[in-house]
N, CA, C and O atoms as a Tinker XYZ file with bonds, in Angstrom:
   416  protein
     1  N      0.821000   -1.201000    0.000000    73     2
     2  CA     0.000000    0.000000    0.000000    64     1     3
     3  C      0.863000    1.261000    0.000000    63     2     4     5
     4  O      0.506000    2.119000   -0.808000    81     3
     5  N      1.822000    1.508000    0.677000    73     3     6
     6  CA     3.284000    2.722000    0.746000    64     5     7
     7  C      3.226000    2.703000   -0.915000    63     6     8     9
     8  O      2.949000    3.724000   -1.544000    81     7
     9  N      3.434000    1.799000   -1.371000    73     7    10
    10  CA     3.738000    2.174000   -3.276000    64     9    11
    11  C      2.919000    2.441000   -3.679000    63    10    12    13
    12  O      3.168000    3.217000   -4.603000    81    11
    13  N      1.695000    2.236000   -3.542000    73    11    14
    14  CA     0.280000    3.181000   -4.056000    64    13    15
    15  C      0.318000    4.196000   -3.156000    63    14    16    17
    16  O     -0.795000    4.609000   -3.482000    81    15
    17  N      0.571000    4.777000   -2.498000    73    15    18
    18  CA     0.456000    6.065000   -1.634000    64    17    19
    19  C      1.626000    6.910000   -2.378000    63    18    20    21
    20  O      1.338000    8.058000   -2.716000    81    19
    21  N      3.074000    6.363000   -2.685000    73    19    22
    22  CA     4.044000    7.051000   -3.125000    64    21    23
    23  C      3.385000    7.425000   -4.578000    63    22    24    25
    24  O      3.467000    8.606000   -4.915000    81    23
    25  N      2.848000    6.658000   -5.314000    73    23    26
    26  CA     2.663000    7.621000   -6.371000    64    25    27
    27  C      1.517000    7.988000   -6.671000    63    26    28    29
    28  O      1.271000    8.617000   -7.700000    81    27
    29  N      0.615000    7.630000   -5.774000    73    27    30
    30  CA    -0.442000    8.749000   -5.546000    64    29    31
    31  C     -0.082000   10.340000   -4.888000    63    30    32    33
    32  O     -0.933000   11.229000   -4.877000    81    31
    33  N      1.157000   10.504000   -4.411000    73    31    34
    34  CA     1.675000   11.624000   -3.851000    64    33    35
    35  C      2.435000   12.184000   -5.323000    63    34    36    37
    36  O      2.129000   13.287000   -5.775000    81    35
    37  N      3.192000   11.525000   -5.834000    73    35    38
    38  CA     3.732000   11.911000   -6.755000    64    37    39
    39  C      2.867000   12.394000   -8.220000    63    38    40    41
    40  O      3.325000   13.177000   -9.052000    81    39
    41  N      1.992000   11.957000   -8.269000    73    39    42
    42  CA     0.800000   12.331000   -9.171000    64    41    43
    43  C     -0.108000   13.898000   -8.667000    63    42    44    45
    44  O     -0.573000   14.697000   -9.479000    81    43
    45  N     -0.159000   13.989000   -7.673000    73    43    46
    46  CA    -0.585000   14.902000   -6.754000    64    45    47
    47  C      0.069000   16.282000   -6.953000    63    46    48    49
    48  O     -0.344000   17.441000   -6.917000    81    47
    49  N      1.514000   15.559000   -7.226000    73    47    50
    50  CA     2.621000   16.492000   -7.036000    64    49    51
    51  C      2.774000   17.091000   -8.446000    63    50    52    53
    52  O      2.946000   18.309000   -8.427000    81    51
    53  N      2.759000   16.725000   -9.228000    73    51    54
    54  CA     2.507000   16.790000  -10.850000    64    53    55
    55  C      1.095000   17.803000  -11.292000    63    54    56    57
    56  O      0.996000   18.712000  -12.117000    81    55
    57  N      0.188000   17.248000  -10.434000    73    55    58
    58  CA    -1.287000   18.221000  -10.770000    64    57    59
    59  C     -0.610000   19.698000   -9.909000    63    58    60    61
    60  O     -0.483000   20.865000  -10.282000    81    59
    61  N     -0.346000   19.144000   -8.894000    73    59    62
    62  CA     0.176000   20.995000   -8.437000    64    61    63
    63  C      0.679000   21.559000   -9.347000    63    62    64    65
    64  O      0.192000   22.523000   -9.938000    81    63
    65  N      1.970000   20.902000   -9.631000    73    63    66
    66  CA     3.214000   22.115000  -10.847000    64    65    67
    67  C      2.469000   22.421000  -11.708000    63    66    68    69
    68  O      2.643000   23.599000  -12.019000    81    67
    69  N      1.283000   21.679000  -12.573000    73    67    70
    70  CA     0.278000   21.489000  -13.434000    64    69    71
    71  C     -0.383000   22.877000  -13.043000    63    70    72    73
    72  O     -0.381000   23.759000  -13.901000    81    71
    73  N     -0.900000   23.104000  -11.909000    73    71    74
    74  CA    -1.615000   24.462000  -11.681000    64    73    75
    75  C     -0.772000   25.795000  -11.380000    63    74    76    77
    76  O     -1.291000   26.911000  -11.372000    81    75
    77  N      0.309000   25.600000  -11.183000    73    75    78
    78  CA     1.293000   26.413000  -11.062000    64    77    79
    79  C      1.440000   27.182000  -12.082000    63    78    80    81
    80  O      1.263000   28.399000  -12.035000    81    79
    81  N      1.828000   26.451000  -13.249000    73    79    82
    82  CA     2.077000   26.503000  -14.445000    64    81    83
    83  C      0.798000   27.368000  -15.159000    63    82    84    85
    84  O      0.972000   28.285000  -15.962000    81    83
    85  N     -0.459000   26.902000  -14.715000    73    83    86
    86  CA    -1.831000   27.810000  -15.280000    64    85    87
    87  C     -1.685000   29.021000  -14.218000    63    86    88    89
    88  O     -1.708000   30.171000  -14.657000    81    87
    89  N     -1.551000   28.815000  -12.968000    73    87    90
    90  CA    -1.469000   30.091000  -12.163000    64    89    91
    91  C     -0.304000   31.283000  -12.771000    63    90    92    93
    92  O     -0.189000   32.243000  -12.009000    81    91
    93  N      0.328000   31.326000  -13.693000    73    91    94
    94  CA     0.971000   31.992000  -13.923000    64    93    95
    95  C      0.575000   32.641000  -15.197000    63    94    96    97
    96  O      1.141000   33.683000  -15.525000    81    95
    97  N     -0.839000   31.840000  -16.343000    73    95    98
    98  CA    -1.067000   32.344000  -17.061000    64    97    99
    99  C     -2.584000   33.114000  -16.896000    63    98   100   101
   100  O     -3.105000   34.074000  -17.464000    81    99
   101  N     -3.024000   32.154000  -15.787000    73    99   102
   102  CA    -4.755000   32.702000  -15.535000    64   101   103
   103  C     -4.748000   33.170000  -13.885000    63   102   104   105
   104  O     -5.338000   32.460000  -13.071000    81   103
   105  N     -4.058000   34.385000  -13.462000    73   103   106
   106  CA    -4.337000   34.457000  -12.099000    64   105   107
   107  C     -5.718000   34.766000  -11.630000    63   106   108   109
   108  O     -6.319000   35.827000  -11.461000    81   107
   109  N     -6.049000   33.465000  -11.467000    73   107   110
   110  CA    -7.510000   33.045000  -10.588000    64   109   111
   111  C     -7.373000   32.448000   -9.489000    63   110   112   113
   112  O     -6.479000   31.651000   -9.204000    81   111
   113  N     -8.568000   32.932000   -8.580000    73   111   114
   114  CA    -8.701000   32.042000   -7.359000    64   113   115
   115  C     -8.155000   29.980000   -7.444000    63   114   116   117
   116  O     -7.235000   29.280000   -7.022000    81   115
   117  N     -9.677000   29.768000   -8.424000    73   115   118
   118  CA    -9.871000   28.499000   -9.197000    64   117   119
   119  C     -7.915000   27.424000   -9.122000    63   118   120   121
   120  O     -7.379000   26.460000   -8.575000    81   119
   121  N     -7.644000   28.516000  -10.087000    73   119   122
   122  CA    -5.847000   27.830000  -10.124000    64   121   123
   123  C     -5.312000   27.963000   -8.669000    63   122   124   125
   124  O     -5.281000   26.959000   -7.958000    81   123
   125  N     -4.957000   28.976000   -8.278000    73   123   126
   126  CA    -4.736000   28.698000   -6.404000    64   125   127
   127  C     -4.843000   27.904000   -5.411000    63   126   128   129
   128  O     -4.045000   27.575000   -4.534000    81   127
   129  N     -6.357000   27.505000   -5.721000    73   127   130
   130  CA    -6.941000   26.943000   -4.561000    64   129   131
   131  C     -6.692000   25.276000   -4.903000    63   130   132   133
   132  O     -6.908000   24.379000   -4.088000    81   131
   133  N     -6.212000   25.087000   -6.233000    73   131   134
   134  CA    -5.907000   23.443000   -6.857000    64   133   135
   135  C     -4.652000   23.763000   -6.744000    63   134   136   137
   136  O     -4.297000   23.141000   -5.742000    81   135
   137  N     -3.924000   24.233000   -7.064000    73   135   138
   138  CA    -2.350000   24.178000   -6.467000    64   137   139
   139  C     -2.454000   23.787000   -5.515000    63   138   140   141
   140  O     -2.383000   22.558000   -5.485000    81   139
   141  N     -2.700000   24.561000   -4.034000    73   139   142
   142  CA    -2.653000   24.001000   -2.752000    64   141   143
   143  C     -3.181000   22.707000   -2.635000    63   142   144   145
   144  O     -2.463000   21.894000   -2.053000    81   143
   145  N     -4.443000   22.267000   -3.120000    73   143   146
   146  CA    -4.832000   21.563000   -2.678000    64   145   147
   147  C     -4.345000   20.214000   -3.170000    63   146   148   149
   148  O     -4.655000   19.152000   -2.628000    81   147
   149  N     -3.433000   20.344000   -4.404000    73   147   150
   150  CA    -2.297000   19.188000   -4.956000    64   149   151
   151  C     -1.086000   19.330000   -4.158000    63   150   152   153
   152  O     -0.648000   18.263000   -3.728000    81   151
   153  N     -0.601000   20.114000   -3.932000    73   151   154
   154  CA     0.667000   20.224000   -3.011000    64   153   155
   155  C      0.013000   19.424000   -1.591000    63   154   156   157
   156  O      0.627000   18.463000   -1.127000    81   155
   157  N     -1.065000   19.826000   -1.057000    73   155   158
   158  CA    -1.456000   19.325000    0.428000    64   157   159
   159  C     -2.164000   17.963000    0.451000    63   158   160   161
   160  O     -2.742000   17.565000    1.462000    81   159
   161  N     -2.094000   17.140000   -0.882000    73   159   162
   162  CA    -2.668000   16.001000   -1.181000    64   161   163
   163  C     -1.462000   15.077000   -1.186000    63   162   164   165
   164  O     -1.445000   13.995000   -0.600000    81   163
   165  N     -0.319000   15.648000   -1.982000    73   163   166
   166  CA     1.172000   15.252000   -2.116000    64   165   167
   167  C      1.481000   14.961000   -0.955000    63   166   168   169
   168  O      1.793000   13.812000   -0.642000    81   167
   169  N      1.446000   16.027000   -0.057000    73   167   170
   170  CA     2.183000   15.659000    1.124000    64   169   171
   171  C      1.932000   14.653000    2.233000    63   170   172   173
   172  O      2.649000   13.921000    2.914000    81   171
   173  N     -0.036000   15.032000    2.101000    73   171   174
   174  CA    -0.051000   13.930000    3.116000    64   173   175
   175  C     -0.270000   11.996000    2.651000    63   174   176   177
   176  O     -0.555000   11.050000    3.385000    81   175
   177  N      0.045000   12.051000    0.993000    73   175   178
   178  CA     0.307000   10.368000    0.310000    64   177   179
   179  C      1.734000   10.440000    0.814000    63   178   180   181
   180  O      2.086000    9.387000    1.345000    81   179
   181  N      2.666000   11.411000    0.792000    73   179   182
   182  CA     3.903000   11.283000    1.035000    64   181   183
   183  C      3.966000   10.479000    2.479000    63   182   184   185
   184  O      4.269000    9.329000    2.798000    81   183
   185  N      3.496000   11.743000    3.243000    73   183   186
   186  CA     3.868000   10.769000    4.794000    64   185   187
   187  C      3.139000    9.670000    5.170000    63   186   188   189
   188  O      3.370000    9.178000    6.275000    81   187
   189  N      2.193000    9.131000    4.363000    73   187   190
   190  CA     1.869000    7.880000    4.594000    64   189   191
   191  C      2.492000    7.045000    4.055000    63   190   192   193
   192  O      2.831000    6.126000    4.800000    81   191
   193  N      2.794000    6.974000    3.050000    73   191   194
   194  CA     4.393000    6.310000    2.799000    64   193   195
   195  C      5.481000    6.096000    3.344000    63   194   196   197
   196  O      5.932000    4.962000    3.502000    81   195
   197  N      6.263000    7.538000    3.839000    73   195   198
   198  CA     6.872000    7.187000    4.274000    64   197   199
   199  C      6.764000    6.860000    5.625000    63   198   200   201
   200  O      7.800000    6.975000    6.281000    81   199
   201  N      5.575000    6.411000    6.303000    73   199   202
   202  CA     5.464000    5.115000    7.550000    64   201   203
   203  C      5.974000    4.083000    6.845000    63   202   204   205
   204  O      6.312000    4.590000    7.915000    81   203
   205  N      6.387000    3.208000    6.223000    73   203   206
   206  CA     6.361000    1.991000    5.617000    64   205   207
   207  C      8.192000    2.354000    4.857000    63   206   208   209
   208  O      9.232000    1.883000    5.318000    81   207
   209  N      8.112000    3.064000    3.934000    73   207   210
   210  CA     9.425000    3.135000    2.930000    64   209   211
   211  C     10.030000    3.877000    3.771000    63   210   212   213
   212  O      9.542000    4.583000    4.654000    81   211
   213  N     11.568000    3.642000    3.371000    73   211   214
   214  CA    12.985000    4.557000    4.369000    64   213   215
   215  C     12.511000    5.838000    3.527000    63   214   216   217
   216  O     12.128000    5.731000    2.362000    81   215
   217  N     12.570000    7.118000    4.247000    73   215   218
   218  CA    12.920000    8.361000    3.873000    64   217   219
   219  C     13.451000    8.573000    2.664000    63   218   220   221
   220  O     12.764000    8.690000    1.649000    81   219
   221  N     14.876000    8.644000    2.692000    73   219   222
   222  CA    15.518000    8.934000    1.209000    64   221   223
   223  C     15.246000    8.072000    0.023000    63   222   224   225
   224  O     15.679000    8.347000   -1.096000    81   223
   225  N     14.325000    6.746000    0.361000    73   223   226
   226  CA    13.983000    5.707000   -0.791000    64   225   227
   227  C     12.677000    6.797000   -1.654000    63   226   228   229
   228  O     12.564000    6.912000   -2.875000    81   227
   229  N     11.842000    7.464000   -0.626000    73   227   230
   230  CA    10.225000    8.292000   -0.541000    64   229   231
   231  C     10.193000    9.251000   -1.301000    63   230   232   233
   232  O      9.316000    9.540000   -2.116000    81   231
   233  N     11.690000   10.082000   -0.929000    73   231   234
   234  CA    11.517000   11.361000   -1.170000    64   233   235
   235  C     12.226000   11.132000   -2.558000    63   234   236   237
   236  O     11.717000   11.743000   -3.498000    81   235
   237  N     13.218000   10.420000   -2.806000    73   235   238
   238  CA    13.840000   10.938000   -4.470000    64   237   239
   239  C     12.658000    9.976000   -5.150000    63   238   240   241
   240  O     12.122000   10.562000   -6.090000    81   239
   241  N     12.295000    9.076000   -4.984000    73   239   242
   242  CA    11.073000    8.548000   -6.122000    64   241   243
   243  C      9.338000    9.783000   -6.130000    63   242   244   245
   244  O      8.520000    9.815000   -7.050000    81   243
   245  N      9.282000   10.512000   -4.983000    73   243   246
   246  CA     8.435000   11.327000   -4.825000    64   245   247
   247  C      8.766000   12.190000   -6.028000    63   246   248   249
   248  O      7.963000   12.402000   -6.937000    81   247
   249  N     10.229000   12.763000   -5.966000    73   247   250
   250  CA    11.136000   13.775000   -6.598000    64   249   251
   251  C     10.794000   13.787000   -7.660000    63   250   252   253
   252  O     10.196000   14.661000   -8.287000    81   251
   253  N     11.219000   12.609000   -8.014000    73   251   254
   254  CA    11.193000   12.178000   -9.692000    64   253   255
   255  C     10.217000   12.121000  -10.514000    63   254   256   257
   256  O     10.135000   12.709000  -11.593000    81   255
   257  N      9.259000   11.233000   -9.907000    73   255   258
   258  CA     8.080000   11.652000  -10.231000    64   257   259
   259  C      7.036000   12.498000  -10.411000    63   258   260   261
   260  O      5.894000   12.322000  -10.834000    81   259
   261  N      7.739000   13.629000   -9.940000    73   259   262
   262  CA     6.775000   15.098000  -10.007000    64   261   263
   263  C      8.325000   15.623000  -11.005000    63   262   264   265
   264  O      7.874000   15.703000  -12.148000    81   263
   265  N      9.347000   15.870000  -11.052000    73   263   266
   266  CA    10.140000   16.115000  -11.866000    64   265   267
   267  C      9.602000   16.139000  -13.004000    63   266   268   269
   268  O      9.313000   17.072000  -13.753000    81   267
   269  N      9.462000   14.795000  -13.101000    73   267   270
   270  CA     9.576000   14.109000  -14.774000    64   269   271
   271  C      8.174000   14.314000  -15.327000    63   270   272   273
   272  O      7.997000   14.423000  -16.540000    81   271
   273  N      7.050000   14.376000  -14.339000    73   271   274
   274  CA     5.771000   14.833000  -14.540000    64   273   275
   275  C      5.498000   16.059000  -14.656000    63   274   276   277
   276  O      4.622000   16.526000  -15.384000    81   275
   277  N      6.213000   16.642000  -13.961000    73   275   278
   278  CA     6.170000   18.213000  -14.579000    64   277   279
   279  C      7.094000   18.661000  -15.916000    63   278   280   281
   280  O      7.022000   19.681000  -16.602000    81   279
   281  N      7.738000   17.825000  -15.986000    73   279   282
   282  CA     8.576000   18.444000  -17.632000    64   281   283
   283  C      7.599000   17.963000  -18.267000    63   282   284   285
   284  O      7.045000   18.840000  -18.930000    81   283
   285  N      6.918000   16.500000  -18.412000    73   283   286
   286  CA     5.767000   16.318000  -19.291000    64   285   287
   287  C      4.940000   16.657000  -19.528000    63   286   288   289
   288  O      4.421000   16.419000  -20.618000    81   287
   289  N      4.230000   17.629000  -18.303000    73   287   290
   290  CA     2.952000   18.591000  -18.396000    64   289   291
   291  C      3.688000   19.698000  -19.064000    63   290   292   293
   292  O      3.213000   19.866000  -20.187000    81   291
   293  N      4.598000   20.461000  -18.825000    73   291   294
   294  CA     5.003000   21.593000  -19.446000    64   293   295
   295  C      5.123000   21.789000  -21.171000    63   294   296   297
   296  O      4.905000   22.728000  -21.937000    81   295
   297  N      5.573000   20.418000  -21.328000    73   295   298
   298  CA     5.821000   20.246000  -22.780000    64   297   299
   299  C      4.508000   19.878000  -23.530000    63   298   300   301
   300  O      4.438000   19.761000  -24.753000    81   299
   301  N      3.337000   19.684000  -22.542000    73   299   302
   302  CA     1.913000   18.688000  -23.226000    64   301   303
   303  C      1.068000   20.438000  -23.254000    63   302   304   305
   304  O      0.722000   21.053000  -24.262000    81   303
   305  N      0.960000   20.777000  -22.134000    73   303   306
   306  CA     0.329000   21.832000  -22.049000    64   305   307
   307  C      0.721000   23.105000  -22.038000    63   306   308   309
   308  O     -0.222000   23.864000  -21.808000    81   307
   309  N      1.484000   23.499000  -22.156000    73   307   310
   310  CA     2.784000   25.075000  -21.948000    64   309   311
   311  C      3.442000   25.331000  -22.535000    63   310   312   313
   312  O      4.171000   26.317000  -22.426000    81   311
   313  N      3.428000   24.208000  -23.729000    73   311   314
   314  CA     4.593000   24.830000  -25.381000    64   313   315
   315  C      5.431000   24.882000  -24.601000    63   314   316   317
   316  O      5.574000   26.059000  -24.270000    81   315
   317  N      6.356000   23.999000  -23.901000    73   315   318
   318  CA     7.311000   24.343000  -23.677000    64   317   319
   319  C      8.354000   23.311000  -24.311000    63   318   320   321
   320  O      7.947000   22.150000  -24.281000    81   319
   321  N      9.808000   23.528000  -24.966000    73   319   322
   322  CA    10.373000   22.587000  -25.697000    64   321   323
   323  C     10.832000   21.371000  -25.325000    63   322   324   325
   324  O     11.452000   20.951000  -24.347000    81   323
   325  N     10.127000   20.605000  -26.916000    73   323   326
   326  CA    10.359000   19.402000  -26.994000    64   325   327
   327  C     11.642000   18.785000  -27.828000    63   326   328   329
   328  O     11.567000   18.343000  -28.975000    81   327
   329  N     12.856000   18.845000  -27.004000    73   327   330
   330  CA    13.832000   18.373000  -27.799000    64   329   331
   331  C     14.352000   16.859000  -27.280000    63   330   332   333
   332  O     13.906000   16.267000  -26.298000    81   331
   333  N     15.640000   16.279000  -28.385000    73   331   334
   334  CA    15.854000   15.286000  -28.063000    64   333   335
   335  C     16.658000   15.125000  -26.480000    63   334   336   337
   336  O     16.360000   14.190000  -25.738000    81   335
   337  N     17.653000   16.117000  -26.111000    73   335   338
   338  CA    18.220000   16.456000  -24.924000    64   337   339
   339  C     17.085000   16.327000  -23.698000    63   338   340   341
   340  O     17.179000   15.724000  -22.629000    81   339
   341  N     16.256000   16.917000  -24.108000    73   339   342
   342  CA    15.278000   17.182000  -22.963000    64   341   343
   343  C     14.216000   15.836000  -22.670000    63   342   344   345
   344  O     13.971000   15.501000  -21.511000    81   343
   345  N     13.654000   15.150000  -23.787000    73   343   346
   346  CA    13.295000   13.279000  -23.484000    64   345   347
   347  C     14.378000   12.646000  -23.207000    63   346   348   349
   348  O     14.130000   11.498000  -22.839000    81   347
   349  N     15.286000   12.854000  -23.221000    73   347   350
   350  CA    16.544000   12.025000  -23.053000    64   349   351
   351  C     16.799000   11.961000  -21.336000    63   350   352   353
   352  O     16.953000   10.875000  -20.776000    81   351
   353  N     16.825000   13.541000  -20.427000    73   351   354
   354  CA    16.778000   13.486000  -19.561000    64   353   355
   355  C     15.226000   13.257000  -18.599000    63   354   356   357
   356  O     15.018000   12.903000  -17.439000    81   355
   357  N     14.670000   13.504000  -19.308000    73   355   358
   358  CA    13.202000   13.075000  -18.912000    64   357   359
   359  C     12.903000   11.505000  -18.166000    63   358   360   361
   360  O     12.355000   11.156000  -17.121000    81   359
   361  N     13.617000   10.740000  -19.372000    73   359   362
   362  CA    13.463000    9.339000  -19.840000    64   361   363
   363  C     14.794000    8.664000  -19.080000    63   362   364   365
   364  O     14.921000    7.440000  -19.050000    81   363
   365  N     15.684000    9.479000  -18.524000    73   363   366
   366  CA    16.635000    9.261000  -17.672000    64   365   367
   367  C     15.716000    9.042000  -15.704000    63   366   368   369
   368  O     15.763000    8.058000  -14.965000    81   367
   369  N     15.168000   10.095000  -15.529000    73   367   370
   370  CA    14.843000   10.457000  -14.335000    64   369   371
   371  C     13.472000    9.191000  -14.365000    63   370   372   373
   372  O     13.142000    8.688000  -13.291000    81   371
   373  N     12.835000    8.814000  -15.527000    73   371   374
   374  CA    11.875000    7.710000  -15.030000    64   373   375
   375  C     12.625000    6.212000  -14.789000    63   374   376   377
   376  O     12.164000    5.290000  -14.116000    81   375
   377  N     13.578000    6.223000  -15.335000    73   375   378
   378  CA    14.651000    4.849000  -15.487000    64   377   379
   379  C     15.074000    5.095000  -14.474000    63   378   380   381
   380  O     15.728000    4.085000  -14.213000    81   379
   381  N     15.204000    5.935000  -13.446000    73   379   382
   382  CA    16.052000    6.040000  -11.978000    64   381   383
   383  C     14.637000    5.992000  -11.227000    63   382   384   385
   384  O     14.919000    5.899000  -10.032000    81   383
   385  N     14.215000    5.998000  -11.273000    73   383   386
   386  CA    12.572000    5.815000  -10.394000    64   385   387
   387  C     12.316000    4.649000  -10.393000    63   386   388   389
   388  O     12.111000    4.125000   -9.298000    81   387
   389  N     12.222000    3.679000  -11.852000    73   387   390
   390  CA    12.303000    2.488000  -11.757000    64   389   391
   391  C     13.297000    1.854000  -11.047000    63   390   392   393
   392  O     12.905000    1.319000  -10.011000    81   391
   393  N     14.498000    1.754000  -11.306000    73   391   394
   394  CA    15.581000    1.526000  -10.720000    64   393   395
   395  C     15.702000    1.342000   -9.548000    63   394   396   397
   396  O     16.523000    0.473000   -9.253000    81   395
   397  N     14.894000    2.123000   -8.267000    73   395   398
   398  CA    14.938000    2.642000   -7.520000    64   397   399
   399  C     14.174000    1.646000   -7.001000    63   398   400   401
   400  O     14.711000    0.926000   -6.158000    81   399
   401  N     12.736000    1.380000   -7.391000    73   399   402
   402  CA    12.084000    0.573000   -6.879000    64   401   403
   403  C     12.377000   -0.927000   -7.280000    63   402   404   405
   404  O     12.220000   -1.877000   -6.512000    81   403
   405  N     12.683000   -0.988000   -8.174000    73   403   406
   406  CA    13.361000   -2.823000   -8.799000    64   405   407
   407  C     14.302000   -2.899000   -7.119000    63   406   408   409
   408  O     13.915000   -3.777000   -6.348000    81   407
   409  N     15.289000   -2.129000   -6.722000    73   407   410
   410  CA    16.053000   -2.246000   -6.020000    64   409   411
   411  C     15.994000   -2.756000   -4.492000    63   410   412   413
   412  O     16.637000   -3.455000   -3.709000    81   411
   413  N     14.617000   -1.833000   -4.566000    73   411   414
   414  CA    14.248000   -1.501000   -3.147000    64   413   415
   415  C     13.084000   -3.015000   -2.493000    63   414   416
   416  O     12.636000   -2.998000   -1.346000    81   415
């Protein structure tokens, strides 16, 4: 259940940057109040996780997963560039997430 909580936090964490990203083009209440409420959804899948997973196992797969989810929202929804450098490291940071958990 910690691994469904970790990336239910990390998904969480992704819809925040996700509203972040609109909060900067539509300053509305609406975007605000879903930021927080993805950041404060993140946090508390996080610490239920980490009851169960070591700390530093929690937090860099948390990391990564809002990382790599936020370069993908940026580039899906925010025109922001899609080069080969940039899937390359993208596609790096999900292979260390995996990694991470194969390991663990």
């Amino acid at each position: 259940m910690a691994w469904i909580y970790l990336i239910l936090a990390g998904l969480c964490e992704m819809m925040a940057v996700g509203f972040m990203g609109r909060l900067q083009q539509q300053k509305n209440t609406s975007s605000f109040v879903l930021l927080v409420l993805g950041f404060t959804a993140s946090f508390f899948f996080l610490s239920l996780a980490m009851k169960v997973l070591p700390m530093g196992l929690a937090y860099a797969i948390w990391t990564g997963i809002g990382a790599a989810g936020g370069a993908i929202l940026g580039i899906a929804l925010y025109n922001e560039p899609k080069n080969a450098l940039r899937i390359t490291a993208i596609t790096l940071i999900i292979g260390s997430v995996i990694a991470l958990k194969l390991i663990s």
